[in-house]
matplotlib code that plots the C-alpha trace (Angstrom):
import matplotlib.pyplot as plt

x = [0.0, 2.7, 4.5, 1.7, 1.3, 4.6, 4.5, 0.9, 3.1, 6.0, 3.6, 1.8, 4.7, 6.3, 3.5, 3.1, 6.4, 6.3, 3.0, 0.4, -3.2, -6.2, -9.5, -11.8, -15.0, -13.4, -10.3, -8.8, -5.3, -2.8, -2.4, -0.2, -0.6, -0.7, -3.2, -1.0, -1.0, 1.8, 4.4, 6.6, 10.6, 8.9, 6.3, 3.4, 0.5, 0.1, -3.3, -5.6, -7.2, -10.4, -9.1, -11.2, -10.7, -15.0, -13.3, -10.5, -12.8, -15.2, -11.3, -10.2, -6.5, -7.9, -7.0, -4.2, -2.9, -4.5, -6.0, -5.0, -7.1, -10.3, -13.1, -12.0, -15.2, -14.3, -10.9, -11.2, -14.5, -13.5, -12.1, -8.1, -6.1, -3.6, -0.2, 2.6, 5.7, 8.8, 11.2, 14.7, 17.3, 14.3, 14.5, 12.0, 8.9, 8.3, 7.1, 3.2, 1.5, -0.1, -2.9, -3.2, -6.9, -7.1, -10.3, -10.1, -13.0, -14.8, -15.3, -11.0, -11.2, -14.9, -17.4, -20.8, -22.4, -19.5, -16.8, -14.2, -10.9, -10.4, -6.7, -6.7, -7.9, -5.0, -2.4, -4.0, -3.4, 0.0, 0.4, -1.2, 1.1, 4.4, 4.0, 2.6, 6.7, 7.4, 6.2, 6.0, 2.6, 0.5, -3.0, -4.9, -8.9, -10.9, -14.3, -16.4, -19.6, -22.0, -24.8, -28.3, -29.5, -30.7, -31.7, -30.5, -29.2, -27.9, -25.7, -24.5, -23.1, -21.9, -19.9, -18.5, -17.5, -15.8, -13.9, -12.7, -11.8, -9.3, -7.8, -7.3, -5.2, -3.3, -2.8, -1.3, 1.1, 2.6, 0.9, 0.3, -3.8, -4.0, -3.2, -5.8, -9.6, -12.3, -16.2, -19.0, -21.5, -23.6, -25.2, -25.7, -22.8, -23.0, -20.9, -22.8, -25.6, -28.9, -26.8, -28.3, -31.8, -34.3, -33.8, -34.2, -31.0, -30.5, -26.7, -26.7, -27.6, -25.0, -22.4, -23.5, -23.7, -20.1, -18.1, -20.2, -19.4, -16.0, -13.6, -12.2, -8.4, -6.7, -3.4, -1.9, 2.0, 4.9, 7.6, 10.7, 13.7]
y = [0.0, 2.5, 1.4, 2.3, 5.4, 6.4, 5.5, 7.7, 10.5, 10.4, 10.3, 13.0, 15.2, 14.6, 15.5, 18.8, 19.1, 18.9, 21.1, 18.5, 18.7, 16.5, 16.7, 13.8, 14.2, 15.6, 14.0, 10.3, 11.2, 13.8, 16.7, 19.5, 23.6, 23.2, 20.8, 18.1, 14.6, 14.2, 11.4, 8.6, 8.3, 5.6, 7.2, 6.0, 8.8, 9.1, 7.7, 9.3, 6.9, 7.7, 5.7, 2.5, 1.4, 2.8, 5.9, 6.1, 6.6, 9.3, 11.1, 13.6, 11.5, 8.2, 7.1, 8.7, 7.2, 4.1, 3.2, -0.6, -1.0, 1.4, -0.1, 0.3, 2.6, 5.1, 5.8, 4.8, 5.6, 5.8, 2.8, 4.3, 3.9, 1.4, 2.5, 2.8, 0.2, 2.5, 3.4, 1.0, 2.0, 4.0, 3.9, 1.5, 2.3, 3.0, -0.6, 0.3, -1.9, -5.1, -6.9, -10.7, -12.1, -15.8, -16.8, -19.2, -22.2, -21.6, -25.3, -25.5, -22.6, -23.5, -26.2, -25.7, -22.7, -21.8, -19.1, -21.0, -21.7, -25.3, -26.7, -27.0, -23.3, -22.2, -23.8, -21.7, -18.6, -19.4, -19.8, -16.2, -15.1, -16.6, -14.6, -11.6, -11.6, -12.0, -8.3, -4.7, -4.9, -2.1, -4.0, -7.1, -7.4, -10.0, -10.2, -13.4, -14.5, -17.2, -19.7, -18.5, -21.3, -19.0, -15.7, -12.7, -10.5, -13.8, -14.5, -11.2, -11.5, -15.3, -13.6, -11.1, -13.6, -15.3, -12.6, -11.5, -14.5, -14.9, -10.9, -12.8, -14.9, -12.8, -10.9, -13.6, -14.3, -11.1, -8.9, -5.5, -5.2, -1.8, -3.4, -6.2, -4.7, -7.1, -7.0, -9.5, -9.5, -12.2, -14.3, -11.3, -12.4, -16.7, -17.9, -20.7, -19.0, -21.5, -24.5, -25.7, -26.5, -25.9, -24.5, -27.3, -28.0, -31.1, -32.7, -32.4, -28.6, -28.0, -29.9, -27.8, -24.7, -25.1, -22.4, -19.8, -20.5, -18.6, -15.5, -13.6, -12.2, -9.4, -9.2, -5.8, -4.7, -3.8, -6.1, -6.1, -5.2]
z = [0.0, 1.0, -1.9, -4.1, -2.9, -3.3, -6.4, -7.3, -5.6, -8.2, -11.0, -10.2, -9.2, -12.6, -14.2, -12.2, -13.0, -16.8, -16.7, -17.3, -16.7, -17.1, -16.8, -15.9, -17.2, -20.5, -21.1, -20.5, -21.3, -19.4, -21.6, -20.9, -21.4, -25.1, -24.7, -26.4, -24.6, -22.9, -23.4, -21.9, -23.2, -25.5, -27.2, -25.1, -24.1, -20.5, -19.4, -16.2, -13.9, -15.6, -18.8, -20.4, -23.9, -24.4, -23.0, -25.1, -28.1, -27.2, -26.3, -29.1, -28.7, -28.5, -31.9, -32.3, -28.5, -28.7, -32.4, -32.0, -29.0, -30.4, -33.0, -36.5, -37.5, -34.6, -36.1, -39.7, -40.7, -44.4, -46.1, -46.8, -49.8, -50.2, -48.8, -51.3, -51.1, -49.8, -51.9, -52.1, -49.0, -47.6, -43.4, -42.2, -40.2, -36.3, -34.7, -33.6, -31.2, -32.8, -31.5, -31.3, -30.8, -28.6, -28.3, -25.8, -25.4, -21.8, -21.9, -21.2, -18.9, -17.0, -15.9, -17.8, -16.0, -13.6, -13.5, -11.5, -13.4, -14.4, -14.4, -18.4, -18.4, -16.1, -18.8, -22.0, -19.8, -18.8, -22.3, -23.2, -20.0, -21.9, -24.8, -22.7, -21.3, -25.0, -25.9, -24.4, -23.3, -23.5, -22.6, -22.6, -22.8, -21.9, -22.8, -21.7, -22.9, -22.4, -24.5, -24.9, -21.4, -19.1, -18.4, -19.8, -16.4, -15.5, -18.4, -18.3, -14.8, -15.5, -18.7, -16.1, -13.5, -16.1, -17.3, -14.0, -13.0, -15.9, -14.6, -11.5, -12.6, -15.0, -12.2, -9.6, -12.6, -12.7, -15.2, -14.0, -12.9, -14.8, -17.8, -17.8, -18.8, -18.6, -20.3, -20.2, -23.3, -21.7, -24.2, -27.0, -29.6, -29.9, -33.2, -32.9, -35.2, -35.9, -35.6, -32.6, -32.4, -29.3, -25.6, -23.2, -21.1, -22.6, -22.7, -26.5, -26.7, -24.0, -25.9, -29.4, -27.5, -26.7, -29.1, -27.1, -23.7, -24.6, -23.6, -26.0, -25.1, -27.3, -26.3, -27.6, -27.2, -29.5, -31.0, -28.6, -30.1]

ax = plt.figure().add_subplot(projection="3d")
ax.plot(x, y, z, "-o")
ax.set_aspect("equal")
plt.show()
């Protein structure tokens, strides 16, 4: 706790320090008396407290801070040209943050209708937390979501649960909790389609129902060099 604090008191004496202001109900990023966000020694904008990726893109600097992590119709609304190859011997471009999607199978991280992490779920995110340490991460989101069995506020809540409990354990592995953002879209967006026939809570519409019960994970840094 102390530690924390200490470290909240450095931050924001640098930033008093460099000028910087921000303010919450208007801004997510620290801008300074130019009002031009301010930046770390590697380029990165610095964020508030008040920062979410939904945020970000009602921000005036949310794409150009944080375009990977934003919908592509909030920061490309026009479909852009193609990009002409660079010239021979011609210095080759800044790395920007790339985003890798994992969907990962609730079935491998959950029990049917729980939010408690299985053994074989644990191993997929040790493997998402592996190549975590094999970028500079700038943010991971989790989104969880269920089947269509059940009601609607509770499927919601289950997709929550589920998504927290995955920031959990990111956490207790050593990724920073400020980094790890977490949504639940209940049962609203199945892949599954009409493919499965009927609403009882029958064995075989659980089993078809499976691709749904899943959590999305984007995993978003830059290339290390």
């Amino acid at each position: 706790m102390i530690q924390n604090i200490v470290k909240k008191s450095l931050l924001v004496a640098l930033l008093a320090g460099i000028g910087v202001t921000a303010t919450a109900q208007e801004r997510v990023y620290a801008i300074d008396a130019r009002d031009v966000v301010a930046r770390s020694g590697t380029g990165l904008c610095w964020r508030t407290g008040y920062w979410t990726p939904a945020a970000a893109a009602a921000d005036k600097a949310g794409c150009e801070c944080d375009k990977d992590l934003l919908p592509k119709e909030v920061c490309e609304p026009k479909a852009a040209a193609p990009t002409p190859a660079a010239p021979a011997g011609a210095p080759a471009a800044t790395t920007k943050p790339t985003g890798e999607k994992i969907t990962v199978a609730a079935d491998a991280l959950f029990d049917f209708d729980k939010a408690v992490l299985r053994p074989e779920g644990k191993a997929k995110l040790d493997e998402l937390v592996a190549k975590a340490g094999a970028v500079n991460l700038e943010v991971i989101l989790a989104v969880g979501h269920t089947d269509r069995i059940g009601g609607e506020a509770y499927n919601q809540k289950l997709s929550e649960r589920r998504a927290a409990a995955v920031k959990e354990y990111l956490v207790g592995k050593g990724i920073e909790a400020n980094r790890v953002y977490t949504e639940g879209k209940g049962k609203h967006q199945p892949v599954t389609g009409d493919k499965c026939k009927g609403n009882a809570k029958t064995k075989a519409l659980i089993e078809c129902l499976q691709p749904d019960r899943r959590v999305e994970i984007e995993l978003i840094g830059t290339t290390k060099k």
